[in-house]
C-alpha positions as CSV (number, residue, x, y, z in Angstrom):
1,X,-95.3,153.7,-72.3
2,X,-97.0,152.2,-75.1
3,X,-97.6,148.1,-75.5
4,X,-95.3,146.4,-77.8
5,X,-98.3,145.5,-80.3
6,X,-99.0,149.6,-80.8
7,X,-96.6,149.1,-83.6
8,X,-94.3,151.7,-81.8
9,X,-90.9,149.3,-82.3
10,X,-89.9,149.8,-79.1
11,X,-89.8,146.2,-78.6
12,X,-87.8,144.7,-81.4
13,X,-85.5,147.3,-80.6
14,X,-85.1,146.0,-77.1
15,X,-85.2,142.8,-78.3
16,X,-82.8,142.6,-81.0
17,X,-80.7,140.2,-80.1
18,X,-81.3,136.5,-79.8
19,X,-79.3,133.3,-78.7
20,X,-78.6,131.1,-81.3
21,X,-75.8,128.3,-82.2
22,X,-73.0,129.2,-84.3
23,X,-71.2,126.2,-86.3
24,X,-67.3,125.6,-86.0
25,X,-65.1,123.4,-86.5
26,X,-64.3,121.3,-89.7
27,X,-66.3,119.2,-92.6
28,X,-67.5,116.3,-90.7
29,X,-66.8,117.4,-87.4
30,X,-69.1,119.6,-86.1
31,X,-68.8,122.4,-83.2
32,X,-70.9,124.8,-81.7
33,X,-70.8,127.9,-80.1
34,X,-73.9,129.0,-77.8
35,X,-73.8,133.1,-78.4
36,X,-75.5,135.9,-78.6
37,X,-76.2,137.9,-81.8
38,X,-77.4,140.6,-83.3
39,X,-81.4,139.1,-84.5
40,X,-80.5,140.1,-88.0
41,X,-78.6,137.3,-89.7
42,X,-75.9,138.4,-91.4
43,X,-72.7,137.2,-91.5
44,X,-71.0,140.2,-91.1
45,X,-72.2,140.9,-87.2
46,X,-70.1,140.2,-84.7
47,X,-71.0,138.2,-81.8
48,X,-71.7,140.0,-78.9
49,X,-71.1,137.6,-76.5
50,X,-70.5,133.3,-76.3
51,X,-72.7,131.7,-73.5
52,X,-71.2,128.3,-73.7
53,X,-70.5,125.3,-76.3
54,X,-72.4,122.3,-77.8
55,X,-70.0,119.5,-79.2
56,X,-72.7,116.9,-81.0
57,X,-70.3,114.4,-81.7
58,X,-70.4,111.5,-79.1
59,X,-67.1,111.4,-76.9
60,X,-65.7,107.7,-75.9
61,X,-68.6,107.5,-73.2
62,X,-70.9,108.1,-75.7
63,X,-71.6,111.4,-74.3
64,X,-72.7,114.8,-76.2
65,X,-70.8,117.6,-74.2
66,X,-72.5,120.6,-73.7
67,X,-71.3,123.8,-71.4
68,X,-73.6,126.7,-70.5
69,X,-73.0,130.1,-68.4
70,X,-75.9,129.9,-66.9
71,X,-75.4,133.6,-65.0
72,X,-75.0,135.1,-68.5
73,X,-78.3,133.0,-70.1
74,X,-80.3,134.8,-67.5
75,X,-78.7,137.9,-67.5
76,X,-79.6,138.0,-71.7
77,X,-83.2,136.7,-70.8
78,X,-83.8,139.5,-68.5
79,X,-82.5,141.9,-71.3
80,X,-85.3,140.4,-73.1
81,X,-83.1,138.0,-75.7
82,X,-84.9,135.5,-78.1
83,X,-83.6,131.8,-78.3
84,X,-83.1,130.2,-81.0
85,X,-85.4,126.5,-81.2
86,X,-82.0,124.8,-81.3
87,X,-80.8,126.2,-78.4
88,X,-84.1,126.3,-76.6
89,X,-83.7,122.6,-76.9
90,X,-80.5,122.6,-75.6
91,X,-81.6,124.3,-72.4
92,X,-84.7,122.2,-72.0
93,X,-82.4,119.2,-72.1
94,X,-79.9,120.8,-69.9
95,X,-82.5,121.5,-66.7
96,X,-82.7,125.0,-67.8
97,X,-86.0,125.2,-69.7
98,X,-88.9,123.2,-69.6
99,X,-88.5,120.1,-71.6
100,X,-88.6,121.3,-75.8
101,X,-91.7,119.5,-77.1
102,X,-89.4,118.1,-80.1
103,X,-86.8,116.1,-77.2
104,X,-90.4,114.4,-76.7
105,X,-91.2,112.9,-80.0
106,X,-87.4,111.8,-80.6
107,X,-87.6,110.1,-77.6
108,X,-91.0,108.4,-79.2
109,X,-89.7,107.6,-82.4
110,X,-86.4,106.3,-80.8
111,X,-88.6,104.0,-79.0
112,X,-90.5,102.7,-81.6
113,X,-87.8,102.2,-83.8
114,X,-85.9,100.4,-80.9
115,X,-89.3,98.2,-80.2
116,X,-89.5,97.4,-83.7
117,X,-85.8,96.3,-84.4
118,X,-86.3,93.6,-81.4
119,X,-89.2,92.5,-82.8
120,X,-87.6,92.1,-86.2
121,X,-84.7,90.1,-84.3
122,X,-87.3,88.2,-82.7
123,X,-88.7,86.8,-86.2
124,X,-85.5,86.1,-87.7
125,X,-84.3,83.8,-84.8
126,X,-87.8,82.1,-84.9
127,X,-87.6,81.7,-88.6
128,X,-83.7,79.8,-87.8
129,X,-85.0,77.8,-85.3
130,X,-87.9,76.7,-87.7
131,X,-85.8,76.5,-90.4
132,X,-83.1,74.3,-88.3
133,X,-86.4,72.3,-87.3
């Protein structure tokens, strides 16, 4: 058998399909659906299978629900499935995947912008007090 890079296209067809998200719901209130796809997007294919569900919008604990078939995820790796930077996010966040390099750097900029609002706080209540002064 030939290596994938022979330009034989064995391998894209064997790897035609790819994990992706898939938005529901309604304006303003977001939905996903974690499934698998033909790689092509058009609108017209029909999913081949749904893995699990995202839901970004932040429940009354202030939690993002997500739900994964983890038995079908490998199952769709094995059969040599591409995922989606989205979803490879999703499954870094979820134990799944290593860590996405991109949860990193919102965790850093959430950090600084955290750090910096205290700080801000920290010069307006020494300006009242000097200004009460």
């Amino acid at each position: 058998m030939l290596p994938p890079a022979s330009g034989t296209g064995k391998f894209y067809a064997k790897a035609a399909k790819s994990i992706r998200l898939i938005r529901q719901g309604c304006t303003n209130r977001p939905f996903f659906h974690i499934s698998v796809t033909h790689r092509k997007r058009l609108n017209s294919q029909p999913v081949i299978e749904q893995l699990g569900s995202y839901d970004p919008m932040p429940n009354v604990h202030n939690e993002k629900l997500v739900a994964l078939n983890l038995e079908r995820i490998k199952y769709w790796l094995g059969k040599g499935a591409h995922v989606s930077p989205p979803v490879a996010e999703l499954f870094g966040l979820a134990g799944f995947f290593p860590i996405h390099p991109r949860s990193y750097m919102n965790a850093w900029r959430n950090r600084k912008t955290t750090q910096e609002n205290i700080a801000k706080q920290m010069e307006e209540e020494k300006a009242k007090e000097t200004a009460n002064l």
